[in-house]
C-alpha positions in Angstrom: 0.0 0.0 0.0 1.5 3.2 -1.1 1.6 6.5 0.6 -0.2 9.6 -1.1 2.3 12.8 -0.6 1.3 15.5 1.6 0.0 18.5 -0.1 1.8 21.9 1.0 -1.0 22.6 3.9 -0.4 19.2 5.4 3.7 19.6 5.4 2.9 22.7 7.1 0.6 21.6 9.3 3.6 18.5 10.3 6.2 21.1 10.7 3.4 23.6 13.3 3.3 20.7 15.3 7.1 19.5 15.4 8.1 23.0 16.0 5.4 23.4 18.7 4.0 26.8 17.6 2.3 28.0 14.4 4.3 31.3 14.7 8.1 29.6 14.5 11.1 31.7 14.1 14.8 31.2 14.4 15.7 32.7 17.7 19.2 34.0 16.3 18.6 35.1 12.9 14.6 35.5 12.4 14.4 33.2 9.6 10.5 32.2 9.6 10.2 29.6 7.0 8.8 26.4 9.1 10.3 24.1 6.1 13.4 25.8 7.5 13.2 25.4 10.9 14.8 22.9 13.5 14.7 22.1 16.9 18.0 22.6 19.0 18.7 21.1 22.2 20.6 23.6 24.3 22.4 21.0 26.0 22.9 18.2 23.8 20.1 15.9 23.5 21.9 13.8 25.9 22.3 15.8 28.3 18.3 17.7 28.8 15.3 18.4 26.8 15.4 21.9 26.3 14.9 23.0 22.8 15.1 26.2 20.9 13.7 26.7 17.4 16.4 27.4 15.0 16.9 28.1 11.1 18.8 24.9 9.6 22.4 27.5 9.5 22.4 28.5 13.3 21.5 24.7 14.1 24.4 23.4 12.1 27.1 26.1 14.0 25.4 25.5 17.8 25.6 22.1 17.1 29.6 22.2 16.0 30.3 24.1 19.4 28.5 21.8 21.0 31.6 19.7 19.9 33.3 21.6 21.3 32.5 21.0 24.6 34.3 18.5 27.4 33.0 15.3 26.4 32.1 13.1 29.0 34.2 10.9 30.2 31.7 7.7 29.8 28.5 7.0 27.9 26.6 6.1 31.1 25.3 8.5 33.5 26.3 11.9 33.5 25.3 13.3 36.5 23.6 16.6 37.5 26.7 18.8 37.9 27.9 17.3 34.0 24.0 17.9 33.0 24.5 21.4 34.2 27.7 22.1 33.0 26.7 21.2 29.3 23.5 23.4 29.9 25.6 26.7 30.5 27.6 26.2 27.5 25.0 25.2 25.2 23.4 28.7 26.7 26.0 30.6 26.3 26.9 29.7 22.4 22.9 30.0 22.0 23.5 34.0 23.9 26.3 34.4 22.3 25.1 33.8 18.8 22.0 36.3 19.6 24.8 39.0 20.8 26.5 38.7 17.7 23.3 39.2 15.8 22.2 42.4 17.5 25.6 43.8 17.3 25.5 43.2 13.1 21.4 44.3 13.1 22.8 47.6 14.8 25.5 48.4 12.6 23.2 48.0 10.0 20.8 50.6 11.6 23.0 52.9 12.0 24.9 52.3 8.5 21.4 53.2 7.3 20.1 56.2 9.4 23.8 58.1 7.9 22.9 57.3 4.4 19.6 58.6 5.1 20.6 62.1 5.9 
């Protein structure tokens, strides 16, 4: 028995409800194009279930610091203090990545108002 392809609505409709919100956005760049759109756990997915919703770019560069990060030191349980640790770095990549994005939006503000006068 063969599978009839979603229309476009449908697709849609599947990424609203993977992304847990009809209004998704990346949180670092403000791509809005659900078929764009991931989920990112801050942490690792190992290590909590925190996601953000991210454009496919800013998910591929979190997830490269990620491995970045201590590994840990065995497969099996981490611990809450590891758990923790890999929170706050995952946080702070996610922060900084936001940071960098204000300081560009900014310059380009400003870049603007000047050619304006």
């Amino acid at each position: 028995m063969s599978r009839q392809p979603l229309d476009r609505g449908d697709r849609l409709e599947q990424q609203y409800r993977r992304l847990k919100t009809r209004n998704p956005v990346c949180l670092i760049c403000g791509e809005s194009n659900p078929f764009c759109l991931e989920l990112h756990h801050l942490a690792g997915n190992q290590h909590h279930d925190d996601v953000a919703v991210v454009c496919r770019n800013c998910h591929r560069k979190l997830t490269d610091q990620q491995h970045d990060h201590i590994p840990p030191s065995n497969s099996e349980g981490h611990g809450p203090l590891a758990t923790i640790g890999h929170y706050l770095l995952g946080l702070a990549d996610f922060v900084l990545m936001i940071v960098n994005t204000l300081r560009e939006f900014g310059r380009q503000l400003i870049a603007g108002a000047y050619a304006a006068e």
